[in-house]
C-alpha positions in Angstrom: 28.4 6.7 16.5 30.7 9.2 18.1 31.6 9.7 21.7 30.6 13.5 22.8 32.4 15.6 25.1 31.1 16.6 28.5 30.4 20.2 27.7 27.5 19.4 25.6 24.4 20.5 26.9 22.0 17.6 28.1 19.1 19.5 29.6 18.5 23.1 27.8 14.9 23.0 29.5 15.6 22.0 33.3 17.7 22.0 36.0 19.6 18.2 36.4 18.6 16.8 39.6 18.7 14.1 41.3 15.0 12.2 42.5 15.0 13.8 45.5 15.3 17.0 44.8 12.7 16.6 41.8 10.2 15.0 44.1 10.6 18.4 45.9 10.6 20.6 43.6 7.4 18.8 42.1 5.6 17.8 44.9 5.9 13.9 45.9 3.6 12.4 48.0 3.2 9.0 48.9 -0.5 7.7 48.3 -2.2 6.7 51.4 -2.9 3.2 50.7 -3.8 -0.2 52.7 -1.7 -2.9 52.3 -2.2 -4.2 48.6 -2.9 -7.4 49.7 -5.0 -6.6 52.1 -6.8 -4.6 50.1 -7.4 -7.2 47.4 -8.9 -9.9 50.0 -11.2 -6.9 51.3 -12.3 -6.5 47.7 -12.7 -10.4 47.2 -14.6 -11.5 50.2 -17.0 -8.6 49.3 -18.2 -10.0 45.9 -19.2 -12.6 48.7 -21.1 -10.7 51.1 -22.5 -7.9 49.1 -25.1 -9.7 47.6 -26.8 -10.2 50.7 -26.5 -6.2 52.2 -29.9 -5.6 50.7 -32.6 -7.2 49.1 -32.3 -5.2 45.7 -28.4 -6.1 45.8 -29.1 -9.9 46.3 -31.7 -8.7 43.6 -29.4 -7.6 41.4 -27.0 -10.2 41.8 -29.5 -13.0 41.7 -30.6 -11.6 37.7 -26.7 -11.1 36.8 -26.5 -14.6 36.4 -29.0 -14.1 33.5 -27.7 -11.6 30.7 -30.9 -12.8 28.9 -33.1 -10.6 31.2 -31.0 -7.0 30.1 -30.7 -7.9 26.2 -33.9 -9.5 25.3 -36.1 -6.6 26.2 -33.7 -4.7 24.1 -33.8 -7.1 21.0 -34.1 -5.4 17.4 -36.3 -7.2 15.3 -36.0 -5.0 12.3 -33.1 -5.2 12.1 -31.3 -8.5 13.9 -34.2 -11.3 13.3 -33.5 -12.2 9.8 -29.5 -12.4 10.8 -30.0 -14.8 14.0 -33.0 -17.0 11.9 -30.9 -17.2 9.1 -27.8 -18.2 11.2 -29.4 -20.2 13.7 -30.9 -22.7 11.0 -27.6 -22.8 9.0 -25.8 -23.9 12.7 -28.6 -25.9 13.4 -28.4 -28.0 9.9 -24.6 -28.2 11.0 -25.5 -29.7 14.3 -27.4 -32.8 12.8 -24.5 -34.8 10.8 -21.3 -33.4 11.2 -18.9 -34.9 13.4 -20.2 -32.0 16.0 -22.8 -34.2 16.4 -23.8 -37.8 15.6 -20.8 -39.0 15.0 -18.9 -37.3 17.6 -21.1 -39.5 19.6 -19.5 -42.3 18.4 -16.3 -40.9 19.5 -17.7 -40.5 23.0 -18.6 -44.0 23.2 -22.5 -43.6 23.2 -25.6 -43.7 20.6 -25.8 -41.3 18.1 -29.1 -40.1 19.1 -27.2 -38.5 22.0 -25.3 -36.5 19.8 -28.8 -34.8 19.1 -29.5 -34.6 23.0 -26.4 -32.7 23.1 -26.9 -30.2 20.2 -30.3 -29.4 22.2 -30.1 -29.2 25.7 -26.8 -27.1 26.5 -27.0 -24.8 24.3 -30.5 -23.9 25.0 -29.4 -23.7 28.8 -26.5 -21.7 27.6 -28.9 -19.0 25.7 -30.0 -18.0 29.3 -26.3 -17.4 30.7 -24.0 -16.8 28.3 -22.7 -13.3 27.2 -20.8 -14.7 23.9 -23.0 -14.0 21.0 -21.8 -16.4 18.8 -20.1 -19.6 20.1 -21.6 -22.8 19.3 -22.0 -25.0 22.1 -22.5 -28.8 21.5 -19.9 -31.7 20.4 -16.5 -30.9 20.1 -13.8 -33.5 18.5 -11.1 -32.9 21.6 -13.8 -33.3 24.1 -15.7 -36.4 22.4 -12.7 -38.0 22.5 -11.5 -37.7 26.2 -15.3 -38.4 26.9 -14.7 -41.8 25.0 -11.5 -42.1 27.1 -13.4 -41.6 30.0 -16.2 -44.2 29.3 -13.7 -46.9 28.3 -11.6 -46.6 31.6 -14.3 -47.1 33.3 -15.8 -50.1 31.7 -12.4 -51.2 32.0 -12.4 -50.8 35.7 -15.3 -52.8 36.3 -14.3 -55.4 34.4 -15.7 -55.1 30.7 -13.5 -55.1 27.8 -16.0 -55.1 24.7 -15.2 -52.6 21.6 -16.4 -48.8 21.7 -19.0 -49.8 19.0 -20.7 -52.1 21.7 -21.2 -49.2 24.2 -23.1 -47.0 21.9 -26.7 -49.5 23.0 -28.5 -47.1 24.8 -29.6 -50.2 27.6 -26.1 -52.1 27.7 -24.6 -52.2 31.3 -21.3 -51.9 32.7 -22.4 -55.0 35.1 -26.0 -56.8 35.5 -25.3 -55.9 39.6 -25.0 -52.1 39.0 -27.1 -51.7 36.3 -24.9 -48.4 35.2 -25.0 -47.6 31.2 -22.3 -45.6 29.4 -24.4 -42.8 28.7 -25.3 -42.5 32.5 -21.1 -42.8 32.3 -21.3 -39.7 30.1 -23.9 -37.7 31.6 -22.7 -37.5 35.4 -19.1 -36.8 33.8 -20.8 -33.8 32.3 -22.4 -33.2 35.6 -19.0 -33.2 37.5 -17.4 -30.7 34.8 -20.5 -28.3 35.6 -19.5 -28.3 39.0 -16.3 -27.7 38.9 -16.5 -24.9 36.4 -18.9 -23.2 38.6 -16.7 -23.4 41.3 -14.0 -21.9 38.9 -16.3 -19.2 38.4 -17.1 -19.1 42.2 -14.2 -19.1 43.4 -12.9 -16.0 40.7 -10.8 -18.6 38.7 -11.2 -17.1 35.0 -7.8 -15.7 34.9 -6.5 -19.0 34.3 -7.7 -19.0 31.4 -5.0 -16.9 30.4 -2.5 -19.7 30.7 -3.8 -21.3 27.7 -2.0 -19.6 25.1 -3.0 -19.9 21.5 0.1 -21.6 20.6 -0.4 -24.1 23.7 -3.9 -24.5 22.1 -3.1 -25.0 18.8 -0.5 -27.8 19.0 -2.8 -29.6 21.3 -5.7 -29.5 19.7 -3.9 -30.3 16.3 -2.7 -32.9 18.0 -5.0 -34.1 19.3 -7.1 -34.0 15.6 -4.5 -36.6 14.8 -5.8 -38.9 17.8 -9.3 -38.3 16.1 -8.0 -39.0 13.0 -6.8 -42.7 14.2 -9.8 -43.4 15.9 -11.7 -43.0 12.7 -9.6 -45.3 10.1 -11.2 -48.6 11.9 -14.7 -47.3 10.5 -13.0 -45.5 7.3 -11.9 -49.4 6.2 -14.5 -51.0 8.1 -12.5 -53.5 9.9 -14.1 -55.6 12.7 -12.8 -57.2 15.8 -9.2 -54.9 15.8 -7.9 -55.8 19.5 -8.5 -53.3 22.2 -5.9 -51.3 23.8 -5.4 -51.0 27.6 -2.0 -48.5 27.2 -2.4 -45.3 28.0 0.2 -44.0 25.9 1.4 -43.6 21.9 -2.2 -44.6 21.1 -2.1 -43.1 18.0 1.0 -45.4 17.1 -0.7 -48.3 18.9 -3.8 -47.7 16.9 -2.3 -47.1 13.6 -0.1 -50.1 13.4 -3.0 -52.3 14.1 -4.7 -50.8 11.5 -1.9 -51.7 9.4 -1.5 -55.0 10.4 -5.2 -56.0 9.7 -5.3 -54.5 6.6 -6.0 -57.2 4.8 -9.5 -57.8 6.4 -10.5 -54.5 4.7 -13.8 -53.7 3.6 -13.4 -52.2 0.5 -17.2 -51.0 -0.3 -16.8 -49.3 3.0 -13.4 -47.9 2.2 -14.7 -46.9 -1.5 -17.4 -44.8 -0.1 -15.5 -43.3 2.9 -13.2 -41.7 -0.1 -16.4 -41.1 -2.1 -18.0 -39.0 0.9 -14.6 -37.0 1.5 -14.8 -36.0 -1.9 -18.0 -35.2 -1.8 -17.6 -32.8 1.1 -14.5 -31.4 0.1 -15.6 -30.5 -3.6 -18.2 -28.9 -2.0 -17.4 -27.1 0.5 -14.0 -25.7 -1.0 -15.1 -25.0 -4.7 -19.0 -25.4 -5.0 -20.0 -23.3 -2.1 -17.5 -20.4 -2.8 -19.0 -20.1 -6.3 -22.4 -19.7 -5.1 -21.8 -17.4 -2.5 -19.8 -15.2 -4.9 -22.1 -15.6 -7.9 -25.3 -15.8 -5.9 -24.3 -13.9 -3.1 -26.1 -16.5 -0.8 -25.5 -15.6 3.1 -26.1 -19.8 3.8 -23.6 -22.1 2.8 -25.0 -25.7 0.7 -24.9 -27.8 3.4 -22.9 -30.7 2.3 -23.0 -32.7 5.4 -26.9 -32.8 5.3 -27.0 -33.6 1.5 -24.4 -36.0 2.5 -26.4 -38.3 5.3 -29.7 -38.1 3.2 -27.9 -39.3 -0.5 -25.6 -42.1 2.0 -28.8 -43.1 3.9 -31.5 -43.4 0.8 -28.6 -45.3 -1.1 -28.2 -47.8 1.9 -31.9 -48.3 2.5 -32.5 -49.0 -0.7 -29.3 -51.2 -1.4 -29.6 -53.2 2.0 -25.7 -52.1 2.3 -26.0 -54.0 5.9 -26.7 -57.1 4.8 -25.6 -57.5 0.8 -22.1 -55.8 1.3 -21.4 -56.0 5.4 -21.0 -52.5 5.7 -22.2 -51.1 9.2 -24.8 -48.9 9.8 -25.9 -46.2 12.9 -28.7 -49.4 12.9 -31.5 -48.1 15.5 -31.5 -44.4 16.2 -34.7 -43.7 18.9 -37.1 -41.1 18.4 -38.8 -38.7 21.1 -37.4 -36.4 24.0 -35.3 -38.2 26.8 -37.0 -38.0 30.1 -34.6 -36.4 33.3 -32.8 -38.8 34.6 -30.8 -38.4 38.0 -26.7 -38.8 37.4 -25.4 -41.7 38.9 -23.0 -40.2 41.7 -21.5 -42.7 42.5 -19.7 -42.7 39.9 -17.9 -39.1 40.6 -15.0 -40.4 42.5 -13.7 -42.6 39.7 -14.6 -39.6 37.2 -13.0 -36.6 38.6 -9.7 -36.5 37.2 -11.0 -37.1 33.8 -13.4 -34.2 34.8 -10.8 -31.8 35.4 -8.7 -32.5 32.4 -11.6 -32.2 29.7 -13.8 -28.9 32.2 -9.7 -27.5 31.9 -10.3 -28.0 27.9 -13.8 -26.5 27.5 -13.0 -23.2 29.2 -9.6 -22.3 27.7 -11.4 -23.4 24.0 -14.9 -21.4 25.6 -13.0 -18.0 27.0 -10.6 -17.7 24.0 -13.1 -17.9 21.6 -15.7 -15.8 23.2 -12.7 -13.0 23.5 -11.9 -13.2 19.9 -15.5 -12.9 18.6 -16.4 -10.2 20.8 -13.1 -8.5 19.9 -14.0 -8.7 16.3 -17.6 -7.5 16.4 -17.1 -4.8 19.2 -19.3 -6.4 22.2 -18.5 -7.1 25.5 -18.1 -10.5 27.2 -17.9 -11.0 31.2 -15.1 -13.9 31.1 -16.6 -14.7 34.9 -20.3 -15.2 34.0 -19.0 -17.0 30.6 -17.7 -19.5 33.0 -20.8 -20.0 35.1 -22.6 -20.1 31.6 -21.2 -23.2 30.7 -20.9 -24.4 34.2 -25.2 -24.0 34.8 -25.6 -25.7 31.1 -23.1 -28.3 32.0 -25.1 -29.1 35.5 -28.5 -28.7 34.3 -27.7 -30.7 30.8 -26.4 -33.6 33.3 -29.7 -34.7 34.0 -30.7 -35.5 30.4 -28.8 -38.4 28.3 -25.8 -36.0 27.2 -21.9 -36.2 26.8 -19.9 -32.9 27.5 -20.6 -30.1 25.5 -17.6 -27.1 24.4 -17.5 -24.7 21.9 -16.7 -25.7 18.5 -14.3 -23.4 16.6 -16.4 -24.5 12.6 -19.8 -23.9 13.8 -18.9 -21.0 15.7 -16.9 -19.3 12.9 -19.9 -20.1 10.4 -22.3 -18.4 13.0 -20.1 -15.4 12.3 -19.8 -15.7 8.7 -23.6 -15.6 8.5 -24.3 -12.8 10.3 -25.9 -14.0 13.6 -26.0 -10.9 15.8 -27.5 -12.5 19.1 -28.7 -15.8 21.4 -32.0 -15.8 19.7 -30.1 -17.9 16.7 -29.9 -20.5 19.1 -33.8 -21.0 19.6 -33.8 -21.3 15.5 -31.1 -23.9 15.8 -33.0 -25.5 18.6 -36.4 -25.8 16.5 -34.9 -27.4 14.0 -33.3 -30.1 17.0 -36.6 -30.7 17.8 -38.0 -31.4 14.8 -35.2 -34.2 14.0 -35.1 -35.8 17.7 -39.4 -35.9 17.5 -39.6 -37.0 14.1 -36.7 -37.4 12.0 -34.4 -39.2 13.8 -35.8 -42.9 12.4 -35.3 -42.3 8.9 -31.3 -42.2 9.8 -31.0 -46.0 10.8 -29.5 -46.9 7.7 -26.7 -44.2 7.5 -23.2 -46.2 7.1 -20.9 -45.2 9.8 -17.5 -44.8 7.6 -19.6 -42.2 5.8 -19.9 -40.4 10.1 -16.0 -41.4 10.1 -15.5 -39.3 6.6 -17.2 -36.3 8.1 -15.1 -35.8 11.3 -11.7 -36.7 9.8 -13.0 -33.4 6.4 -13.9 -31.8 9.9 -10.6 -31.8 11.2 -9.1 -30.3 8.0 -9.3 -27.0 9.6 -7.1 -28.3 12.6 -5.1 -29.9 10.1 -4.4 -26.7 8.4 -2.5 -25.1 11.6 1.1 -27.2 10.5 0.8 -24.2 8.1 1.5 -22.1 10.3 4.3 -23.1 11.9 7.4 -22.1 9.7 5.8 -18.5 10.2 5.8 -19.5 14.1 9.5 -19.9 13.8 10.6 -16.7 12.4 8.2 -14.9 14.5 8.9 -16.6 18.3 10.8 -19.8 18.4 9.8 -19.8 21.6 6.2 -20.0 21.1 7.1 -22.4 18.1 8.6 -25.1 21.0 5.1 -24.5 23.2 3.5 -25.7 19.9 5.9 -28.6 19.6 5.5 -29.9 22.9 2.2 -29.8 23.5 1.7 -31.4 19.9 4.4 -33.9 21.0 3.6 -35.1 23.9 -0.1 -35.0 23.0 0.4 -37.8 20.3 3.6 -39.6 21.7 0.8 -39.9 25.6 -2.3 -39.0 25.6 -4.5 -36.0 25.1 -4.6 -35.0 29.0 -1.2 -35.3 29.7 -0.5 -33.1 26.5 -2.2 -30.6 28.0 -0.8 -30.9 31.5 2.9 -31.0 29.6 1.7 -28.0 27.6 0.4 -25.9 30.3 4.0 -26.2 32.6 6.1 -26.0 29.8 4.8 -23.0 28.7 5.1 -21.8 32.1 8.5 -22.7 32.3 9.1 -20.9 28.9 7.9 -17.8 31.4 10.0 -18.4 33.8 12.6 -18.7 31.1 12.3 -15.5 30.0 12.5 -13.6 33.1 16.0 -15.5 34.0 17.8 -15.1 30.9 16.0 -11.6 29.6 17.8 -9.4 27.6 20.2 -6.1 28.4 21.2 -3.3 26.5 24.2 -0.5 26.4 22.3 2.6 25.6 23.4 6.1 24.0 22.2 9.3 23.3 20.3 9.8 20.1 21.5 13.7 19.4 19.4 17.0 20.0 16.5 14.8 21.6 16.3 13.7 25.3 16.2 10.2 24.5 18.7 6.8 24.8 18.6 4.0 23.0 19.7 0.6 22.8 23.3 1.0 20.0 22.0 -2.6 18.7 19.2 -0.5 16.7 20.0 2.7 16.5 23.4 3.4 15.2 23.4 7.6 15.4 23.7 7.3 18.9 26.5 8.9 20.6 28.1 8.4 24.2 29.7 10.3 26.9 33.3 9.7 28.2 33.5 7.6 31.5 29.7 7.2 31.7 28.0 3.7 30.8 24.7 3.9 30.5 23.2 -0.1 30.9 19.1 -1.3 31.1 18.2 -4.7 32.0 14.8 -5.7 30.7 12.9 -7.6 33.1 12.0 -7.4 36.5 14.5 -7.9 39.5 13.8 -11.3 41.0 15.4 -14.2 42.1 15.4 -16.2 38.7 17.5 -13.3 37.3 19.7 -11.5 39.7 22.8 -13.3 39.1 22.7 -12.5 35.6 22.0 -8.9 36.5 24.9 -8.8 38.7 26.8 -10.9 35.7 25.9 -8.6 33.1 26.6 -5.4 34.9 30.3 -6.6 35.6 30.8 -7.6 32.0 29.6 -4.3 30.9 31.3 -2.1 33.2 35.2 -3.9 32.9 34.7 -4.3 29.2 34.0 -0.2 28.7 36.5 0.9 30.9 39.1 -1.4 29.7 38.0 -1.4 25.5 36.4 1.0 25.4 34.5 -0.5 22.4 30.7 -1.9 22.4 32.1 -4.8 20.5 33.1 -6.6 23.4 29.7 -5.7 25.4 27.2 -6.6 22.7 29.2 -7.8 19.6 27.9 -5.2 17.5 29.5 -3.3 15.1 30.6 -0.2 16.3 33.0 2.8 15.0 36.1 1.4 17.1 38.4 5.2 17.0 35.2 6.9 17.8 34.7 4.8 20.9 38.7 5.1 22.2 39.0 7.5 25.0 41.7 7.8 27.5 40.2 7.5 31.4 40.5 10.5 33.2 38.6 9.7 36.4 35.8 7.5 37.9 33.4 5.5 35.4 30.1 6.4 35.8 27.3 3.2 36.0 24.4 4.3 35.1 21.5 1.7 35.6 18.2 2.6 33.9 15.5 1.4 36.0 12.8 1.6 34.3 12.5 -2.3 33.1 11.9 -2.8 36.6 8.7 -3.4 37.3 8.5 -5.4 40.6 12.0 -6.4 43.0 12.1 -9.3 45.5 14.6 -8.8 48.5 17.0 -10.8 46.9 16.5 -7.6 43.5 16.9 -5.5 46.6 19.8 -6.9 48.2 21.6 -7.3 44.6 21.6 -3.8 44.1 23.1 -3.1 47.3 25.7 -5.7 46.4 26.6 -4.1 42.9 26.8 -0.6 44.4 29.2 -1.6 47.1 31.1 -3.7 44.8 31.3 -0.9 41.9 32.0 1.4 44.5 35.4 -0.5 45.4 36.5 -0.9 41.7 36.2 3.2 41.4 33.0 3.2 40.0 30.2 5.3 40.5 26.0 3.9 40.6 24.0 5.7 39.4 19.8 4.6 39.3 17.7 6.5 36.8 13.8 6.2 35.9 12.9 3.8 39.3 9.5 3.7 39.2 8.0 5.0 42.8 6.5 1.7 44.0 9.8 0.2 43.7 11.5 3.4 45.4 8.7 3.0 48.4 9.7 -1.0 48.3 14.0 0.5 49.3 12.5 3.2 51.5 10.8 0.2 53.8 13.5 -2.1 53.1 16.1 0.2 54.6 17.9 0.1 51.1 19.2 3.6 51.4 21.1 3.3 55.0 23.6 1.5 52.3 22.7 3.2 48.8 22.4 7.4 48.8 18.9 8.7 47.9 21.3 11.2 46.1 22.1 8.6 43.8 18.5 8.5 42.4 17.5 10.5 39.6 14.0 10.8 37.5 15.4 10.3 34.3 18.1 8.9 32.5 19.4 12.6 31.3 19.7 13.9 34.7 21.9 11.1 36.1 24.1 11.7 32.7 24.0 15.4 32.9 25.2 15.2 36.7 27.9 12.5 36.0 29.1 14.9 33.8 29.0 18.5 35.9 31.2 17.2 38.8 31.2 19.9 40.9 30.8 23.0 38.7 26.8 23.0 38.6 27.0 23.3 34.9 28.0 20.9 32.0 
C-alpha cells in the first residue's frame, strides 16, 4: 500500500462537489409523502374496513380465506394425480404408527386412538386454508410433549397425582364433581391455540415469525428431542410405578436418574424387543430402503413403522406378551368416528399460558417450513393466511377428541421426496385414516408400547443428527453457535417453554449486540477505479496525505454512539500522530509507505453509507464529533448519506451547527475536495 500525492486525479469523469451542489445540478426533490407512520396505520386499519366497501370486496375477502376455491378448479390430473395419490398414501401409512401418531399420543397424555383423530381432522380442515403444498399437519414430538405438560399440571392442580399411563382412559376424570377427562384437557387447549393464532393472523402478527431463527429452532427442538428421549426410557425398560415428578425444572436429569435408580426392576423382554424394533427400523430405513429405491427406483419408501406394529402386534396376540411376560400393551384401542363434542371452557383460564408457549411453537415450526418448501419448489405461500390456516383447523379440530396438531419436519420432507405436488395428497392420506379409525383400529390392542417408545426415540434421530452441525456453526457464526447453545441449554437444564422464551430474548439480545459493538473500517483507494475499501482485505489500496477516510457499519443509534464517537477519536489521533494503520486496526501495513510529515489540517472523512436509520442521540453525536474535531484542527467531512437520513438533519436543525457544504454524494468527491483546497483542481 502506498500513500499517493494530492495531484492525482480522483474524478477524470465529473466535477467534485459537494451534496448540495449535486442535488442541484441533478435535480433533488424531496418526495411528497405523509408521515411514514401515519401512512402505515392508514394502510393497516384499511385491511379492516375494506372488506366491507362493497359486496364483491367482502366477496372477495370472504373466499381469500379459502385458497382451495382458486387452485382446485385449476388442478392437473394428468399430470399431478399420480404424484399427490402416491404421496398422500405414503404420509398417510406414516401417520398410523410413528411416533407422529399413536404414540405421540402417549406423549400427550391421552389414548392412542386420538393420535388417529389427530392425523384426520386438522389436516383435512387445513386442505381448505392452507397455501403450503406440502407440510404435514398432525403430531409433532415438541408439541406432544408440552401437551402432556399441559395435561399433567392440570391434573395436578385439581388434585390428581396418578402416572401419565393412567390418563390415556378415554372416560377417566380429573374429579367425579367435574366430570372433566384429559382428552377434553387436550382438545380445548387446542381450541385456545386456534384462537390465538387467528388473532395472530388478525391482528397482522406473522412477522414474528421471523424471530425464530433456525439456529434458535434447532437447539430447541434438539433439545427438546432429548426431553422426548427421557420420557420414553420408562416404556423402553418397561418399568412400573417410577415416582412422579412435580419440579418444573432439569426434568430430563430428574427423569433419568430415576431411571437409573430403578434399574433393577427392569423388564428385560420389554427392553430386548425395544432394541430389537430400533434395529429393525434403522436397518431399514438407512440401508434397505436406499437399496430399493436405487435398484428399483421405487418413488415409496418400505414402510418400516407399519411392518413394524403389524409383525409386534401378531407376535403379541399370539404370545399373550401381556400376561405370560408382563409387558404392556396399547390394551383397548376404540373403533368408529368421535362425535363433536363442545370444549370445556372453563378450563381456558388455567390453560392459556401453556397455550401461548406451544401456538408460539407450531407457527415458527409451520411458517419456516412452509417458506423453505415453497422456496425449493418455486410456489408461493401467503405467511398471513398460513397462520389463519392452522388457526381455523386448530379451532374447528377442537370440537373433536384431538391434542394440538404442528407440522412435522419427517413427514413433511417425505411428502417432498415423493413428489406430492398439491393438497389433494391430503384426501389420499385421509382415506386411508378412515379406513383404520372405522375398521382397523381393533386389531392394534395388543401392540407393546416400548415397541411405540422405539419408534419416537428412531424418530428423533433426525433431530439428533443437528449436534453435527455444530462445529460447522462455529466457524461459520459463533454467534449463532451461542443462540443454539442456549436455547439447547436452557431447554434441558428447565423446561421446554422456558427454553424457548430464553431462546427467543437471547437471540434478541445477540441483535442488539450487534448493533452496539459493530464493526469499523479505515478505508483506501483501490487505484484507477472510483472505489474504497476496507485495508483489512484489500491490501493494493493506497491513501492520501492528511485525509482519513473511516465507515462505521451499523446504524446510528443509541446502543452504539459512544463507540462511534470512541472509534472516530482512536482513529483520527492514531493517523495523525503514527501515521501507520497498525495502531488503527492491527493490521499489517507497509509502515515507510504510510510516514508522511503533516502539513496542514487532517481531513475526517466519515462514509455514511452504513447508516441506515439515526436516532437524535446518532444526530446529536455527529454534531458532537464535528465540533469536537473541529477544535483539534480537524476537518468533517460526511460522504454517501443516504437522503432519508439527510431529510431526518434538515428537520432536526442539524445543519444550523454542521455546514450542508460539508456533505458530499460520494466518498471521491469529499476526497477529491479535501485535496483541491482552494485551487478548483487537484
Amino acid at each position: 500500500m502506498t500513500r499517493r500525492p494530492s495531484h492525482h486525479t480522483l474524478l477524470p469523469n465529473r466535477v467534485p462537489m459537494n451534496q448540495e451542489e449535486f442535488d442541484s445540478e441533478f435535480g433533488y426533490s424531496r418526495p411528497e409523502q405523509e408521515d411514514e407512520l401515519l401512512r402505515r396505520t392508514k394502510k393497516t386499519l384499511s385491511t379492516y374496513y375494506s372488506p366491507f366497501s362493497s359486496l364483491r370486496a367482502f366477496l372477495a375477502t370472504f373466499l381469500s380465506f379459502f385458497p382451495i376455491v382458486r387452485w382446485l378448479p385449476k388442478y392437473d390430473f394428468r399430470q399431478d394425480l399420480m404424484h399427490d395419490i402416491i404421496g398422500g398414501l405414503t404420509v398417510g401409512i406414516m401417520h398410523v404408527p410413528q411416533g407422529r401418531r399413536i404414540a405421540y399420543a402417549v406423549l400427550s397424555h391421552v389414548h392412542p386412538v386420538v393420535g388417529l383423530y389427530t392425523s384426520f381432522f386438522p389436516p383435512l380442515f387445513y386442505m381448505a386454508f392452507g397455501t403450503s403444498r406440502h407440510n404435514s399437519i398432525g403430531s409433532f414430538a415438541v408439541v406432544s410433549l408440552m401437551t402432556g405438560l399441559a395435561v399433567t399440571t392440570l391434573m395436578k392442580t385439581h388434585g390428581v397425582y396418578s402416572t401419565p399411563a393412567s390418563f390415556t382412559n378415554l372416560t377417566a376424570t380429573l374429579s367425579p364433581e367435574e366430570g372433566v377427562t384429559p382428552i377434553m384437557i387436550t382438545s380445548t387447549l387446542t381450541l385456545c391455540i386456534g384462537i390465538i393464532q387467528f388473532l395472530m393472523a388478525f391482528l397482522r402478527l406473522d412477522f414474528i415469525a421471523t424471530y425464530f431463527s433456525d439456529q434458535l429452532v434447532a437447539g430447541f427442538t434438539t433439545a427438546a428431542a432429548f426431553q422426548v428421549l427421557v420420557a420414553q426410557l420408562k416404556d423402553v425398560f418397561d418399568i412400573k410405578d417410577l415416582p412422579e415428578r412435580t419440579e418444573n425444572y432439569a426434568m430430563v436429569f430428574l427423569r433419568t436418574y430415576d431411571i437409573l435408580a430403578n434399574i433393577e426392576r427392569t423388564n428385560w423382554y420389554a427392553f430386548g424387543i425395544s432394541i430389537a424394533s430400533m434395529a429393525f427400523l434403522i436397518f431399514g430405513k438407512e440401508f434397505v430402503n436406499p437399496f430399493v429405491k436405487s435398484r428399483f427406483r421405487s418413488p415409496v419408501p418400505i414402510p418400516f413403522e407399519l411392518l413394524l406394529v403389524i409383525i409386534s402386534t401378531v407376535i403379541s396376540y399370539v404370545c399373550n406378551l401381556n400376561h405370560n411376560l408382563d409387558i404392556q400393551i396399547v390394551d383397548h384401542i376404540p373403533t368408529g368416528f368421535p362425535s363433536p363434542q363442545l370444549p370445556h371452557f372453563s378450563l381456558i383460564p388455567s390453560l392459556i399460558v401453556h397455550a401461548f408457549g406451544i401456538a408460539a411453537v407450531i407457527v415458527a415450526v409451520h411458517i419456516s417450513l412452509a417458506k423453505m418448501f415453497a422456496k425449493k419448489l418455486k410456489y408461493e405461500v401467503d405467511a398471513r393466511q398460513e397462520l389463519y390456516a392452522i388457526g381455523f383447523s386448530s379451532i374447528a379440530s377442537g370440537f373433536f377428541p384431538v391434542y394440538p396438531a404442528s407440522t412435522a419436519l419427517g413427514r413433511s420432507m417425505v411428502n417432498v421426496e415423493v413428489g406430492s405436488r398439491t393438497l389433494v395428497s391430503t384426501a389420499f392420506s385421509s382415506l386411508l385414516l378412515v379406513a383404520m379409525i372405522a375398521y382397523l383400529g381393533q386389531w392394534l390392542d395388543a401392540l407393546p408400547m416400548c415397541v411405540l417408545s422405539a419408534i419416537i426415540i428412531v424418530a428423533l434421530k433426525g433431530m439428533f443428527m443437528k449436534l453435527s452441525a455444530l462445529p460447522q456453526l462455529w466457524k461459520l457464526s459463533k454467534m449463532d453457535f451461542s443462540i443454539w447453545v442456549v436455547s439447547f441449554v436452557v431447554t434441558v437444564a428447565w423446561d421446554v417453554i422456558p427454553g424457548l422464551a430464553a431462546g427467543i430474548i437471547y437471540a434478541l439480545f445477540t441483535t442488539v449486540m450487534r448493533t452496539q459493538w459493530p464493526r469499523w473500517h479505515i478505508l483506501g483507494h483501490i487505484d484507477s477505479t472510483d472505489q474504497f475499501r476496507d485495508c483489512e482485505r484489500y491490501k493494493e489500496v493506497q491513501f492520501f496525505d492528511d485525509i482519513c477516510v473511516f465507515r462505521f457499519d451499523s446504524p446510528l443509534l443509541f446502543v452504539n454512539v459512544e463507540r462511534f464517537k470512541s472509534t472516530i477519536a482512536k482513529a483520527t489521533d492514531e493517523w495523525r500522530s503514527e501515521g501507520s494503520l497498525d495502531l488503527v486496526r492491527s493490521v499489517e501495513c507497509d509502515k515507510q509507505a504510510l510516514d508522511r510529515a503533516a502539513r496542514g489540517p487532517l481531513h475526517l472523512v466519515i462514509d455514511c453509507s452504513g447508516f441506515t436509520s439515526i436516532d437524535c442521540m446518532g444526530v446529536n453525536v455527529l454534531k458532537e464529533v464535528f465540533l469536537e474535531m473541529k477544535e483539534r484542527d480537524v476537518v468533517v467531512s460526511f460522504a454517501a448519506t443516504k437522503a432519508p437520513v439527510r431529510e431526518l438533519f434538515e428537520a432536526s436543525g442539524f445543519y444550523g451547527a454542521v455546514p450542508k457544504s460539508n456533505f458530499f454524494p460520494t466518498i471521491r468527491d469529499a476526497v477529491a475536495i479535501a485535496g483541491i483546497g482552494d485551487n478548483g483542481n487537484l
